[in-house]
N, C-alpha and C positions, 0 to 999 in steps of 0.2 A: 591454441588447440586447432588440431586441423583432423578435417572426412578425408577419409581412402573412399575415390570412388567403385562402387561395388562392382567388379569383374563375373559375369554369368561366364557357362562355360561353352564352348564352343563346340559346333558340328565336329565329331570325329568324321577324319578324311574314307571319305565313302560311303557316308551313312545318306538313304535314304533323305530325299527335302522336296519330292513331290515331280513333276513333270518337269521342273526345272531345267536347263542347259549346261553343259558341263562349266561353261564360260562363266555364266551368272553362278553359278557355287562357287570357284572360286572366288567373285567380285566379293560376295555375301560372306565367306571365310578370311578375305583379307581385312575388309572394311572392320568388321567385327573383330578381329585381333588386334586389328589399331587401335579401334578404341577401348581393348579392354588392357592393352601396353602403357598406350599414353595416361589412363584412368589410374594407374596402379605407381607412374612414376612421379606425374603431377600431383600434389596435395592441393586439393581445394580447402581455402579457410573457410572456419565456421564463421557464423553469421553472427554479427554482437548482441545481446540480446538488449534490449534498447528501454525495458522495464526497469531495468536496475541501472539506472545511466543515471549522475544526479542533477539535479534541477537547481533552477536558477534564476533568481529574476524581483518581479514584484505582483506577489499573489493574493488572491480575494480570499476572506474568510467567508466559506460555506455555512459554518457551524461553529462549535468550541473547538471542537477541532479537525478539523476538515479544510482546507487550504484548495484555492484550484487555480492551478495556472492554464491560461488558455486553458485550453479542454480539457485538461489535466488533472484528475482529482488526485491529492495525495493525504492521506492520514496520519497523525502525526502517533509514532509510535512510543507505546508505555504508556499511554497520556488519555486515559476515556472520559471526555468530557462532557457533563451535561446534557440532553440533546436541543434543539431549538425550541421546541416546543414546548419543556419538559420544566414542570412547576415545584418548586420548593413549599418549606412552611416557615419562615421566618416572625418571631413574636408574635405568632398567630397568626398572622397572615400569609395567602398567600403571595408567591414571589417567582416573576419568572425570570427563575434563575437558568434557563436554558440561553436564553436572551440577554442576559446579562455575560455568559459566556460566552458568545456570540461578538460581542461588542466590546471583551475584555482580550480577545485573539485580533480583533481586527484590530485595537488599539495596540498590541505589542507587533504588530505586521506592519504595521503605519509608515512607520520615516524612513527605514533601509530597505535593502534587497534582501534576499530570504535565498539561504541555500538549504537545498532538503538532498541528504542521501538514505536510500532506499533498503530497510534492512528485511522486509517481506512484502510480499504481495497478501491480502487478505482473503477471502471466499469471493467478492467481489471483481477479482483480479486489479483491487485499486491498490496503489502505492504505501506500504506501511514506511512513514521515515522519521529520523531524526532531522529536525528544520531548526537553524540558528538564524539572526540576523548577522547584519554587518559587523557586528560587535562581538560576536561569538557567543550573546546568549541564548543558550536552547529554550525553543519555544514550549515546547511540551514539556520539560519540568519547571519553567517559566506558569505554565496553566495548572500545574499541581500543585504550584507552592503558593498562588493566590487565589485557590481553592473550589476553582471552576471545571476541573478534572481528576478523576482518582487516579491513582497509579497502578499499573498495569506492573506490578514487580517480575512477573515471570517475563515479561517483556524487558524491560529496566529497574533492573535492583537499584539501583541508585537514585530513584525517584522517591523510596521511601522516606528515607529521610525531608525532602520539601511535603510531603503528605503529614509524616508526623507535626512537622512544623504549623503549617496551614492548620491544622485537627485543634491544637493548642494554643492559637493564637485568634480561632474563629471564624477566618478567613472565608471569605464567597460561600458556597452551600454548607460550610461547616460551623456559619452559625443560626442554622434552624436543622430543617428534617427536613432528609432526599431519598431517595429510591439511587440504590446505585443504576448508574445508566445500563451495564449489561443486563439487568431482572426490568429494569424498566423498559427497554426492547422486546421485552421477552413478556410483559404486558402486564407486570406488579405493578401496584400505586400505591399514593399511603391513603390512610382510611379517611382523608379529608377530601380527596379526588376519587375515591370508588362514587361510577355508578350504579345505581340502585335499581332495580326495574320494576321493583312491587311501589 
């Protein structure tokens, strides 16, 4: 894809330009015709945008799912994991299963390189992607199917399916009580974590 660059229009011959010299009007009428000739037959390429370029390498797990290469934070898309923090209720007890997500994403980031391509940017303007290893496994439905992320369906319908699986089999947060992570950003908790203030 390529910019036409924009053509302004040009002093009509005679027109008023100030105390000027007859000499210096035309210098200012040629110069300005060149560049608005040259502007209109040269296409200048657009610029790539370098947001959606995909990535490559071997990245740190920030979170369940949150990946950063050098300074690079990317989101793993369909795939809402846990947050760090963020505490389950397993046989009564609690469980932080934020951290156990946490350390179930570094473990599958571990041994190969990690390619991510970029299918949105978020409110954040950080990278939403699809991230495989060397092997071609995708990590985020990798993290929903052992039960440390729900599935984002309106993101990736084909996630469902590892969600029903993990839900069925009990897998990470699915075998006690979670707060899904969207309402739990959003500052739900379950009534074993409400504070009290009386």
């Amino acid at each position: 894809m390529t910019r036409i660059y924009p053509c302004h229009k040009l002093p009509a011959p005679g027109a008023k330009t100030g105390q000027k010299t007859w000499l210096a009007r035309i210098k200012e009428t040629l110069v300005a015709f060149a560049l608005c000739t040259l502007g209109t037959t040269i296409p200048i390429p657009a610029h790539a945008d370098n947001w959606f370029a995909p990535l490559s390498g071997k990245p740190v797990a920030q979170d369940g799912d949150t990946l950063e290469f050098g300074f690079k934070l990317v989101d793993l898309y369909g795939a809402d994991s846990l947050e760090r923090f963020q505490q389950c209720v397993v046989n009564g007890k609690d469980t932080a299963c934020g951290a156990e997500a946490w350390q179930a994403l570094t473990n599958l980031i571990a041994k190969t390189p990690v390619r991510c391509e970029t299918k949105a940017l978020n409110r954040y303007k950080r990278n939403m992607a699809i991230c495989k290893n060397a092997n071609g496994v995708d990590i985020g439905q990798q993290m929903v199917a052992l039960g440390w992320a729900v599935a984002r369906t309106d993101e990736m319908p084909s996630y469902a399916a590892a969600e029903q699986s993990a839900k069925a089999a009990r897998r990470g947060a699915w075998a006690g009580k979670f707060i899904d992570p969207l309402k739990w950003r959003q500052g739900e908790r379950l009534p074993e974590h409400e504070i009290s203030i009386y």
